[in-house]
C-alpha positions in Angstrom: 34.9 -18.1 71.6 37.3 -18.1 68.7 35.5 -20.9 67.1 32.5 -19.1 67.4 34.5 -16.1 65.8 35.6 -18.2 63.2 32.4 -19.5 62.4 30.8 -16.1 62.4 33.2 -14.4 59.7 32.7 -17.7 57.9 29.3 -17.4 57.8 29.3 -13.8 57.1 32.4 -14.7 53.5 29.2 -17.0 52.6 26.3 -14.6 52.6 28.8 -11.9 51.2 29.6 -14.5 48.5 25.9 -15.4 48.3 24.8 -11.8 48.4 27.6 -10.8 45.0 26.4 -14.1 43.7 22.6 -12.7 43.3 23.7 -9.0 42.5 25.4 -10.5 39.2 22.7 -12.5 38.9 20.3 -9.3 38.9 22.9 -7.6 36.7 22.8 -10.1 33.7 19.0 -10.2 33.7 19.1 -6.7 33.6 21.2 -6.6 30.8 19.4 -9.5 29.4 16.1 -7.9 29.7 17.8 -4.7 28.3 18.7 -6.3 25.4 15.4 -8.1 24.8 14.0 -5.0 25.1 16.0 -3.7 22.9 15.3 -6.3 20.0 12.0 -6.1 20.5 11.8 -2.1 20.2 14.1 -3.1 16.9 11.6 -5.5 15.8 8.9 -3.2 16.3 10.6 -0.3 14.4 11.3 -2.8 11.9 7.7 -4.1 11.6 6.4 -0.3 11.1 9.2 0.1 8.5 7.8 -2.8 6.6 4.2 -1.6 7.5 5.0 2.0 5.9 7.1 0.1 2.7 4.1 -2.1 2.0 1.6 0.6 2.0 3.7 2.4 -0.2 4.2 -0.1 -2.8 0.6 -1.1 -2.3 -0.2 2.3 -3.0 2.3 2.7 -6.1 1.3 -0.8 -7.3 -2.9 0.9 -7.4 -1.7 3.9 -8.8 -0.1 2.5 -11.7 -3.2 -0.4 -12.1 -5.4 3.1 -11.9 -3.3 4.9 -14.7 -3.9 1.6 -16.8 -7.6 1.5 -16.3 -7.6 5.3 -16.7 -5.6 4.7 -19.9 -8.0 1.7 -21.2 -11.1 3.9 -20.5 -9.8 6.8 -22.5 -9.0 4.6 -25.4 -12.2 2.9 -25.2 -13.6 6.0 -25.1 -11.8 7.3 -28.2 -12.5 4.1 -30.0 -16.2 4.4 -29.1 -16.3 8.3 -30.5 -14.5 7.0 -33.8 -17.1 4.1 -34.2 -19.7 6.3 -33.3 -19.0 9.1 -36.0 -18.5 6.3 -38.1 -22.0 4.8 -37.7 -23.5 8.0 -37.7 -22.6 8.7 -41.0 -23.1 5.5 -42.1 -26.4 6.0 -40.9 -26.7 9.8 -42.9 -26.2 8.3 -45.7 -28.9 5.4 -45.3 -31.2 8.2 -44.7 -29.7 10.1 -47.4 -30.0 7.6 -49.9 -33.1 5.9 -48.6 -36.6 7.4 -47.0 -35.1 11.4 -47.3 -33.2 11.1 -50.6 -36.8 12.1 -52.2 -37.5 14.7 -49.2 -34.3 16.3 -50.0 -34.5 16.1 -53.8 -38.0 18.5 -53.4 -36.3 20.8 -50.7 -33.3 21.2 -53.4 -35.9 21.8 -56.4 -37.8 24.2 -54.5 -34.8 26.1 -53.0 -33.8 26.8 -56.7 -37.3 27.9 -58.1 -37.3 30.5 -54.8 
């Protein structure tokens, strides 16, 4: 019988042992997982971050390529109203000096005899 006793509290320091062996064992991939987890939530937050930076200077970087195309049209469309005027009295005087220089000449001679 106290071989048998023996045996049995043997048995039992082995599945005690066995038992603490498997609880760690839990325990680290808990804290394992945990900190997976963790890194991953991390990596996530950091992805958005990114994300949010990137659409912000995607954003700035169209904004300022906007203002420039803004800026070209309006000088364009400066340049455009300066040639314009220009041609268009360039044009006057053709006129002027051309088909209504006689037209002009008659108004002027009747305007004074009035």
């Amino acid at each position: 019988m106290n071989r048998s006793n023996k045996e049995r509290k043997k048995e039992k320091k082995k599945e005690r042992l066995t038992e603490r062996k498997k609880e760690r064992k839990r325990e680290r991939k808990r804290k394992t997982d945990r900190q997976t987890e963790r890194k991953k939530g991390r990596k996530k937050e950091r992805k958005k971050e990114r994300k949010k930076e990137r659409k912000n200077t995607d954003l700035i970087k169209y904004l300022k390529k906007y203002e420039m195309v803004v800026r070209l049209f309006q000088k364009w469309e400066t340049e455009e109203k300066k040639r314009g005027l220009k041609k268009k009295g360039r044009r006057r005087r053709r006129r002027k000096n051309g088909e209504r220089l006689e037209e002009r000449e008659k108004g002027r001679k009747e305007g004074r005899k009035k």
